[in-house]
C-alpha positions in Angstrom: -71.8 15.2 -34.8 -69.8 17.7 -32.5 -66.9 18.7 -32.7 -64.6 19.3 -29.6 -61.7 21.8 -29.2 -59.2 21.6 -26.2 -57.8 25.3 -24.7 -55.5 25.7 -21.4 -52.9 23.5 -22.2 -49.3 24.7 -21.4 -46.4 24.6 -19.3 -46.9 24.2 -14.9 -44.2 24.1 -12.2 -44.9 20.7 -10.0 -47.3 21.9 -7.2 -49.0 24.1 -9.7 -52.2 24.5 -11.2 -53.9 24.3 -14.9 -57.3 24.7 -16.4 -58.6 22.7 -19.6 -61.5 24.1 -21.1 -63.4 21.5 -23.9 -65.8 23.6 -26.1 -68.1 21.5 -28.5 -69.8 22.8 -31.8 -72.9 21.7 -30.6 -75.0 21.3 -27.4 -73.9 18.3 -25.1 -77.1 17.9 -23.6 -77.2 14.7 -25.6 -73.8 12.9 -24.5 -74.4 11.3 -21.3 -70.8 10.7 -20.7 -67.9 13.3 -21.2 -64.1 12.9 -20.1 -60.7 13.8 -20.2 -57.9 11.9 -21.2 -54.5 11.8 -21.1 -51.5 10.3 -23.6 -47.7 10.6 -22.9 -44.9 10.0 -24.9 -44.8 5.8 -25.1 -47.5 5.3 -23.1 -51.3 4.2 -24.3 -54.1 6.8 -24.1 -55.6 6.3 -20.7 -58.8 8.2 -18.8 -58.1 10.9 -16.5 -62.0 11.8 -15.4 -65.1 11.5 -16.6 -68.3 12.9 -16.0 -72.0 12.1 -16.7 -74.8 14.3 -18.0 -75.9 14.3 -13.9 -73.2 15.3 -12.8 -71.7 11.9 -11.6 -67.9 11.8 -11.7 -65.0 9.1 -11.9 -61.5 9.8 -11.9 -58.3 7.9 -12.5 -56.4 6.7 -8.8 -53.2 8.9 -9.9 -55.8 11.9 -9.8 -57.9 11.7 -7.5 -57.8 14.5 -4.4 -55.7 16.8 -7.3 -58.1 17.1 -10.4 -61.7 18.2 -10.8 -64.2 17.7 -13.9 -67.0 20.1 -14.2 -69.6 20.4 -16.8 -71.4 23.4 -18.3 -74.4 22.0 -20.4 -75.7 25.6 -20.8 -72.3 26.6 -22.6 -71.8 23.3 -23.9 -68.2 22.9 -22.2 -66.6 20.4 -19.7 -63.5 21.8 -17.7 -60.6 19.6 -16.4 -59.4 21.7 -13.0 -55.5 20.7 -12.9 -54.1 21.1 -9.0 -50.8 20.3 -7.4 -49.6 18.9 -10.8 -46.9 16.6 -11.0 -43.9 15.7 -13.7 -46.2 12.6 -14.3 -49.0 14.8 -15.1 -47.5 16.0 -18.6 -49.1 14.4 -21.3 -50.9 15.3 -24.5 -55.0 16.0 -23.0 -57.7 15.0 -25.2 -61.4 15.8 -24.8 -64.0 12.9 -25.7 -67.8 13.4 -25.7 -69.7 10.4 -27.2 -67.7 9.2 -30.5 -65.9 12.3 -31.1 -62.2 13.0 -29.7 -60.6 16.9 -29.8 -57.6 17.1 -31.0 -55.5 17.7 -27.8 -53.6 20.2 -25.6 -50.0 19.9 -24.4 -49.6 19.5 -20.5 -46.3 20.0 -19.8 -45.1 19.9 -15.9 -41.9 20.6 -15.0 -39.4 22.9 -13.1 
C-alpha cells in the first residue's frame, strides 16, 4: 500500500495562487481514481477534485473555473493548481489515492 505525502500548503492573499503537490511511495499506475480534498474547522471532509488514471477530471461547483488537478503517473504525483483563492478556500488539504489518505497540508487564505 502507498503512502501519500501532501507539500505546498501555506498561507495566500484572496486572489492568489497555491500549488499542492501529492507524492506516493509507490507507482499510481494502479489507482484509477486520485483526488483532493478539503476539511475546515467544523465542517465535514468534502472533495475538491478528482482525477482518473485517463485523465478524466471532476471538480467541486465552489471550484470549478479556479482549480486544476493534474496527474504525473511517470513521477507518481497528482498536483492540485490553487488560483484566485478565496477565504472559503482555507481548509486542511488531504491527498486520497485508492484506500490510502496523506496526512494533510494547511491552506490558509487570508489578507
Amino acid at each position: 500500500q502507498v503512502q501519500l505525502v501532501e507539500s505546498g500548503g501555506g498561507l495566500a492573499q484572496p486572489g492568489g495562487s497555491l500549488r499542492l503537490s501529492c507524492v506516493a511511495s509507490g507507482t499510481i499506475v494502479g489507482i484509477n481514481t486520485m483526488g483532493w480534498f478539503r476539511q475546515a474547522p467544523g465542517k465535514v471532509r468534502g472533495l475538491v477534485a478528482s482525477i482518473t488514471r485517463g485523465g478524466t477530471t471532476n471538480y467541486a461547483d465552489a471550484v470549478k473555473g479556479r482549480f486544476t488537478i493534474s496527474r504525473d503517473n511517470a513521477k507518481n504525483t497528482i498536483y492540485l493548481q490553487m488560483n484566485s483563492l478565496k477565504p472559503e478556500d482555507t481548509a486542511v488539504y488531504y491527498c486520497w489515492g485508492g484506500t490510502t489518505w496523506g496526512q494533510g497540508t494547511q491552506v490558509t487564505v487570508s489578507s
